[in-house]
C-alpha positions as MATLAB code, in Angstrom:
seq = 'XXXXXXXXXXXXXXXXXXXXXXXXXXXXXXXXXXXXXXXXXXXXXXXXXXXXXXXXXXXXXXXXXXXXXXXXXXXXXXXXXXXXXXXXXXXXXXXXXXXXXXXXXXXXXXXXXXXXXXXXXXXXXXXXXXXXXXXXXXXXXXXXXXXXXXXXXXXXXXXXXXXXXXXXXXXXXXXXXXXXXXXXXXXXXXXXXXXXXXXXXXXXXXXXXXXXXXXXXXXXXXXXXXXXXXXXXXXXXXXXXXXXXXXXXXXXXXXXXXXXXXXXXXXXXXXXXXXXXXXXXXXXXXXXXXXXXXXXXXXXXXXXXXXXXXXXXXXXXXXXXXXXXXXXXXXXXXXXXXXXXXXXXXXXXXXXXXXXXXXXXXXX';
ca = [
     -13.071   44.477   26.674;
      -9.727   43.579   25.763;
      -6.633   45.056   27.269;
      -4.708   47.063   24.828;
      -1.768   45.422   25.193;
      -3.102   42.338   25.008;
      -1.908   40.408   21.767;
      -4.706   38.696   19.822;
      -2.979   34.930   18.590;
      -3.539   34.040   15.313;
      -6.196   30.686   15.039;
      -4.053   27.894   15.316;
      -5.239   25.798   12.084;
      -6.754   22.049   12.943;
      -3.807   19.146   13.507;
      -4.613   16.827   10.464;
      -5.858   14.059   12.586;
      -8.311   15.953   13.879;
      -8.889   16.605   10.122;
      -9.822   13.618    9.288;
     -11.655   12.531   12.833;
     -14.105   15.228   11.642;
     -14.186   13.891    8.322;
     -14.954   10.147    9.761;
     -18.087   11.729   11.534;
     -19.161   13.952    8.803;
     -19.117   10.360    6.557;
     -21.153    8.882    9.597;
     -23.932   11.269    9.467;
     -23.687   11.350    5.845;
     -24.818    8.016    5.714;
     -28.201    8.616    7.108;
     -29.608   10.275    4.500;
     -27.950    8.658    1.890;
     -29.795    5.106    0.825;
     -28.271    2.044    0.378;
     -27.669    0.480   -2.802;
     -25.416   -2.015   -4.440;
     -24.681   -3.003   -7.888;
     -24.617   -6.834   -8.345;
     -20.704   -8.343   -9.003;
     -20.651  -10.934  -11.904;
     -17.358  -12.507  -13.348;
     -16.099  -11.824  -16.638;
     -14.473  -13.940  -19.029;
     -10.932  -13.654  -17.805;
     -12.573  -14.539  -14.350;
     -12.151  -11.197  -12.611;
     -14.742   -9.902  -10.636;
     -16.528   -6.734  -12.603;
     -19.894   -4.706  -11.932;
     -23.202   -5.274  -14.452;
     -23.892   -1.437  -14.918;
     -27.875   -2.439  -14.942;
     -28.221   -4.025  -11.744;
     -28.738   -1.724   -9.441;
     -31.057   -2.047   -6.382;
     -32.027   -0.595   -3.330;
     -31.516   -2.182   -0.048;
     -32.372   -2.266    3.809;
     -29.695   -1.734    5.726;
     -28.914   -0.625    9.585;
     -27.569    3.249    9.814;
     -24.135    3.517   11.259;
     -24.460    5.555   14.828;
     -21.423    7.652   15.879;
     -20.515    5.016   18.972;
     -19.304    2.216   16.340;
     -16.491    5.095   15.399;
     -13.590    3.837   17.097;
     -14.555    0.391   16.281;
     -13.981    1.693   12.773;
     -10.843    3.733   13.578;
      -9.155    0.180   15.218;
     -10.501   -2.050   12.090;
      -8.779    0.378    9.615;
      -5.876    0.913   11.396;
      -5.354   -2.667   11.051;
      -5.985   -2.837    7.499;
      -3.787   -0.538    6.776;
      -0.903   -2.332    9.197;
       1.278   -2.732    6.197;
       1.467    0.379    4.562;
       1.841    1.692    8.359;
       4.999   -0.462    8.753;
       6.215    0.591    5.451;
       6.352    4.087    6.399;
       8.208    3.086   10.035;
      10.711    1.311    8.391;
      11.097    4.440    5.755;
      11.469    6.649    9.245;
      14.044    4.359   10.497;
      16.410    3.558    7.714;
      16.533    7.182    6.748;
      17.547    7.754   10.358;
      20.462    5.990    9.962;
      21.455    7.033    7.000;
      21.177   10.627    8.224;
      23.035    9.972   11.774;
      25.496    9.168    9.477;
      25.633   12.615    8.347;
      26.560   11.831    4.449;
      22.839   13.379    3.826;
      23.599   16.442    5.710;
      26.753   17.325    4.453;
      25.252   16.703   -0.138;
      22.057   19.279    0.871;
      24.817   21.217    2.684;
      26.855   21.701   -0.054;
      23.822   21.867   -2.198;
      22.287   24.721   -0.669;
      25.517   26.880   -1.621;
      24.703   26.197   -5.582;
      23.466   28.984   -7.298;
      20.277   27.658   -8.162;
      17.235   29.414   -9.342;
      14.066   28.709   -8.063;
      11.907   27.403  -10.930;
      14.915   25.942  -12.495;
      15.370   23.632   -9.047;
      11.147   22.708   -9.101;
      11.052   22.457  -13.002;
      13.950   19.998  -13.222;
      12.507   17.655  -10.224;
       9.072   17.798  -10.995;
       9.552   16.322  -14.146;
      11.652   13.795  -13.169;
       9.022   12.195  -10.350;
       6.514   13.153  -13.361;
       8.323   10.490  -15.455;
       9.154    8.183  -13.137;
       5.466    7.904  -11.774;
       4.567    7.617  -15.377;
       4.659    3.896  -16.518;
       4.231    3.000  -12.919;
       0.453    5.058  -11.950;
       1.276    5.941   -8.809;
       3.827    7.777   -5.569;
       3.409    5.245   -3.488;
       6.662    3.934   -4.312;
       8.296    6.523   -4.617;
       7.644    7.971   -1.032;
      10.420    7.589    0.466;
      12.269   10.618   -1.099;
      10.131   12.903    0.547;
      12.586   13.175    3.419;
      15.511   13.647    1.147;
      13.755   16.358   -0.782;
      12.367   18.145    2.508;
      15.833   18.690    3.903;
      17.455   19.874    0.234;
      13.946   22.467    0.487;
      14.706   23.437    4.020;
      18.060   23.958    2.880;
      17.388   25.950   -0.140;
      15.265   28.574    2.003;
      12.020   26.968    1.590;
       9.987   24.637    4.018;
       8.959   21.183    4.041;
       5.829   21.474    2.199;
       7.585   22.484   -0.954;
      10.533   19.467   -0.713;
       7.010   17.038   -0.090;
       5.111   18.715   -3.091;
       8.321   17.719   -5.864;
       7.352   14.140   -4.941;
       3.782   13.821   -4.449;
       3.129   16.664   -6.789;
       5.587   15.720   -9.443;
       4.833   12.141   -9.532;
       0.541   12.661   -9.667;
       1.619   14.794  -12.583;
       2.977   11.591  -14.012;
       0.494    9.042  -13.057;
      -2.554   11.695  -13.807;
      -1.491   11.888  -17.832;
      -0.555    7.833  -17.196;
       0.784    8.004  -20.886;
       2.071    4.702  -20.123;
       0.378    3.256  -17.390;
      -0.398   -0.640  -17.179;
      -2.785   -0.310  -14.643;
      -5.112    3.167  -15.777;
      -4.418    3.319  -19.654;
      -3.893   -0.399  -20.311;
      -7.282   -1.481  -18.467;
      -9.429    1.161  -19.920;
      -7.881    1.095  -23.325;
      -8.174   -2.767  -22.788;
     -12.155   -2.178  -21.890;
     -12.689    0.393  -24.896;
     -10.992   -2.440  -27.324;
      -8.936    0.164  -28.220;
      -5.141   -0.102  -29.393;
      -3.131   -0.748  -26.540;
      -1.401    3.214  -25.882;
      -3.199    4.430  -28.583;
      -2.977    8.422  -28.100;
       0.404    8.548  -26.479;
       0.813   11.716  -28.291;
      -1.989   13.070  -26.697;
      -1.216   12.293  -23.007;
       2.098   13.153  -23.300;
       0.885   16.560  -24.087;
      -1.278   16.271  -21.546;
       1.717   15.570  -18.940;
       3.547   18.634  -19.882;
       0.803   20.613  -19.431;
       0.181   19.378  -16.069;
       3.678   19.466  -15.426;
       3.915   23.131  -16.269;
       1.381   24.136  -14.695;
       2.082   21.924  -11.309;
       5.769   23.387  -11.340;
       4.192   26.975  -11.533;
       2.127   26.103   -8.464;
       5.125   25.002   -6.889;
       7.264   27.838   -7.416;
       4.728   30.568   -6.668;
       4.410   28.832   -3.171;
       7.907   28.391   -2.666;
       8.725   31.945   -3.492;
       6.554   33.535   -1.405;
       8.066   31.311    1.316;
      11.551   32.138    1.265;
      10.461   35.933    0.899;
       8.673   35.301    4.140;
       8.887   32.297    6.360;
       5.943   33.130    8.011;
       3.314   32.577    5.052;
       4.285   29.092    5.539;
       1.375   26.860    5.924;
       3.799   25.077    7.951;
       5.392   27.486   10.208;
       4.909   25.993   13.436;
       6.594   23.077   12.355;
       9.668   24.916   10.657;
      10.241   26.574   13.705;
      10.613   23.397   15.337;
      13.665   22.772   12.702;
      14.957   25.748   12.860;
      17.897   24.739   14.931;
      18.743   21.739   12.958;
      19.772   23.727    9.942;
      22.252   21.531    8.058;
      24.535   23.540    6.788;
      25.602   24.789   10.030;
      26.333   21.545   11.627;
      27.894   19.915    9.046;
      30.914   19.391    7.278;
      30.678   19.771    3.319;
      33.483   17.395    2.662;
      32.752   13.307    2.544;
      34.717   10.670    4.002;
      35.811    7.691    2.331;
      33.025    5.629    4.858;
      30.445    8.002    3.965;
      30.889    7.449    0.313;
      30.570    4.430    0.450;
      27.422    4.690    2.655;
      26.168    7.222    0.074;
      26.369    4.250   -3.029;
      24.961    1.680   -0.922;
      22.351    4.030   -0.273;
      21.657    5.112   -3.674;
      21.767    1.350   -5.317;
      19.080    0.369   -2.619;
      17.051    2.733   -3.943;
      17.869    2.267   -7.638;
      16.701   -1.185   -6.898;
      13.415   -0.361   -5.360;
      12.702    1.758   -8.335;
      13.537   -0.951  -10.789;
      11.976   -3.549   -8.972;
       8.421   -1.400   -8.825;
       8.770   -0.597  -12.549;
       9.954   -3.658  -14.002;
       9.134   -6.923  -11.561;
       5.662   -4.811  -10.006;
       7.383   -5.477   -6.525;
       4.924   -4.783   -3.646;
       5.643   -2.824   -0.809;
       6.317   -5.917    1.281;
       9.434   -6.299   -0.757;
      10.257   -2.823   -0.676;
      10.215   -2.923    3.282;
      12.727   -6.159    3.261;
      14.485   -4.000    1.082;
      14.224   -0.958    3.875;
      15.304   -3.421    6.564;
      18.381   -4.989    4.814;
      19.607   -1.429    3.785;
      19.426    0.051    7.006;
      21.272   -3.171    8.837;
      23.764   -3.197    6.004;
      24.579    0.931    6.434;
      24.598    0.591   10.451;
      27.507   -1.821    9.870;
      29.382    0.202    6.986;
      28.351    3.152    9.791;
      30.302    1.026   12.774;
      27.571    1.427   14.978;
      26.659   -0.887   17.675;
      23.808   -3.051   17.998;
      22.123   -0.789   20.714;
      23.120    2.428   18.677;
      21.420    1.304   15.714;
      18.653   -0.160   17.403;
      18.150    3.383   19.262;
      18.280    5.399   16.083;
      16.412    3.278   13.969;
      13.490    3.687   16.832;
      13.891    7.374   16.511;
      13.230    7.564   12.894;
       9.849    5.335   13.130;
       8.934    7.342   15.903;
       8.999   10.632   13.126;
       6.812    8.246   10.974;
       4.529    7.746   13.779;
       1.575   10.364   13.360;
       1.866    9.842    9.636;
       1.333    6.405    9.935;
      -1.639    7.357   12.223;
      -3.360    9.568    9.992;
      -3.361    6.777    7.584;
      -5.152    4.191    9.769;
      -7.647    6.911   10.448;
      -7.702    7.992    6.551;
      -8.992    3.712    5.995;
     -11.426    3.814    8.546;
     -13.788    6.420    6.307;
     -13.567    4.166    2.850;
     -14.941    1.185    5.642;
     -17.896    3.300    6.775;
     -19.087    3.817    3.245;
     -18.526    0.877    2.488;
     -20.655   -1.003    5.298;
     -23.275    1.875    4.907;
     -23.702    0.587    1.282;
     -23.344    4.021   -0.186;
     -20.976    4.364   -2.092;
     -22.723    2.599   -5.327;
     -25.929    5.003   -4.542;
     -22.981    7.794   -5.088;
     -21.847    6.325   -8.104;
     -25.059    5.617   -9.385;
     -26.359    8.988   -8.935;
     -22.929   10.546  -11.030;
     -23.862    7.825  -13.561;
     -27.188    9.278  -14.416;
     -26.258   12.847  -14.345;
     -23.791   11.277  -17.204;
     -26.619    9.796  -18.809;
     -28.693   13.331  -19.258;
     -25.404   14.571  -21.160;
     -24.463   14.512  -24.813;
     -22.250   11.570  -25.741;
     -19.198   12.621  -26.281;
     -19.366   14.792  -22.549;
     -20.738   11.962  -20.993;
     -17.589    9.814  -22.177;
     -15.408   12.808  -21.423;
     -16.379   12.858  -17.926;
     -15.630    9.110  -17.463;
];
């Protein structure tokens, strides 16, 4: 028995690495039961590589044991070394721009506005929505999250809510992809359809989502600023609790943090307009990262070690992100060597096939 006084700890719930380590053995185990099969690739006309939907065969191949995991976990942590370095050099110019303390002292003087709650997630939600729109995905675009954590931290909420505006708001977007090259355009493209054809129609379909994806939002962020401790994020909240903003910083801008502030802003501006309009890659974006955050440590007048040492700080925040992503690649690999993944799709394609028409096509 239990003392009474003891105090029964709520279950701590699972790191996400250890999330996705169990879902990288779960896929491993998976793949025994699951046969292989592949469809066969043929070329089109335009020369891009394409599937022949009647091909498909069963094969031999070797099951994947549980000891070739880490060999997995290295290979797609390597794979992904570029979208890993993106988000370190995310971490570190943000660092500087927030040692700075021009970021500090806007969500400081933010969090004093009057602002209702749905008003604040309506507004921002639909402007990732549109912005995500024409260009089909967040990816780009992730590099607000830390803005938009520390205005929600501010505001009384917690980090999950400032994360959701982006990711949330932006999927809204590239979900509806009313005008989306890359979704839309292909499939419309496939269907010999008009190009955009229905743009009434998806934009409907965006506000919807958008409603509805705001709602979600607020709901969550409501209940958190009622009570800090339904965060699914407490632990980590606590951890920030002593680096509140607005009690560390001044409201009022100098003429060197202005300036910091524009420079700041046109980097981004460009990074937007170079993703939209000249499909920049995130190799671009990362020069774009680098050259920002020299350009603000010298507007900043710090010295070379000084912005050395905080630019390290901010990729070490980055860090288990950037882990968690390598792990994330290493499960698409194992179904992908296990040659399951077109026995999955095949199987969804002839459930499609029992269906009327018009579901069937729904469903695709």
């Amino acid at each position: 028995m239990q003392p009474k006084n003891s105090i029964r700890r709520k279950p701590a719930f699972p790191d996400g690495m250890l999330i996705v380590l169990g879902v990288i053995i779960l896929c491993v185990i998976v793949t025994w039961f699951i046969p292989s099969g592949q469809y066969d690739r043929i070329l089109d006309a335009s020369g891009r590589q394409i599937v022949d939907p009647n091909s498909f065969h069963y094969i031999e191949s070797e099951k994947i044991s549980l000891l070739r995991i880490p060999h997995f976990i290295v290979e797609g942590t390597i794979a992904q070394a570029e979208m890993i370095f993106f988000l370190l050099t995310i971490g570190g110019c943000y660092e500087i721009v927030m040692h700075t303390g021009v970021l500090q002292a806007i969500i400081a003087r933010m969090a004093k506005w009057k602002v209702r709650d749905m008003a604040f997630i309506l507004v921002f939600t639909l402007v990732f929505a549109v912005i995500a729109a024409p260009a089909g995905g967040v990816v780009s675009f992730i590099g607000f999250a830390p803005i938009f954590v520390m205005i929600a931290r501010a505001m009384g909420y917690d980090a999950l809510v400032g994360v959701s505006l982006v990711l949330l708001g932006g999927a809204v977007g590239a979900a509806a992809g009313p005008i989306t090259p890359f979704t839309t355009g292909v499939a419309q493209g496939i269907a010999e359809l008009p190009l955009y054809s229905g743009l009434s129609y998806r934009i409907i379909c965006m506000l919807v989502l958008w409603i509805v994806t705001a709602l979600f939002i607020a709901r969550y962020a409501k209940k958190v600023r009622l009570d800090p401790s339904k965060s699914y994020v407490y632990d980590l909240e606590q951890v920030q609790k002593n680096q509140e903003v607005e009690k560390h910083y001044d409201t009022d801008l100098s003429a060197r943090q202005i300036a910091i502030l524009v420079i700041f802003i046109l980097g981004l501006c460009l990074i937007i307009y170079g993703s939209l309009r000249l499909n920049w890659s995130n190799r671009v974006h990362m020069q774009i990262y680098l050259c920002m955050s020299v350009i603000l440590a010298i507007v900043g007048k710090f010295n070379p070690n000084e912005t050395v040492r905080v630019f390290v700080r901010g990729a070490k925040g980055m860090l288990a992100a950037a882990l968690v992503l390598g792990l994330s690649r290493s499960i698409s690999m194992i179904l992908d060597e296990a040659l399951v993944l077109d026995t999955v799709i095949y199987g969804c394609a002839a459930i499609l096939n029992g269906l009327p028409r018009c579901c069937g096509g729904r469903l695709c």
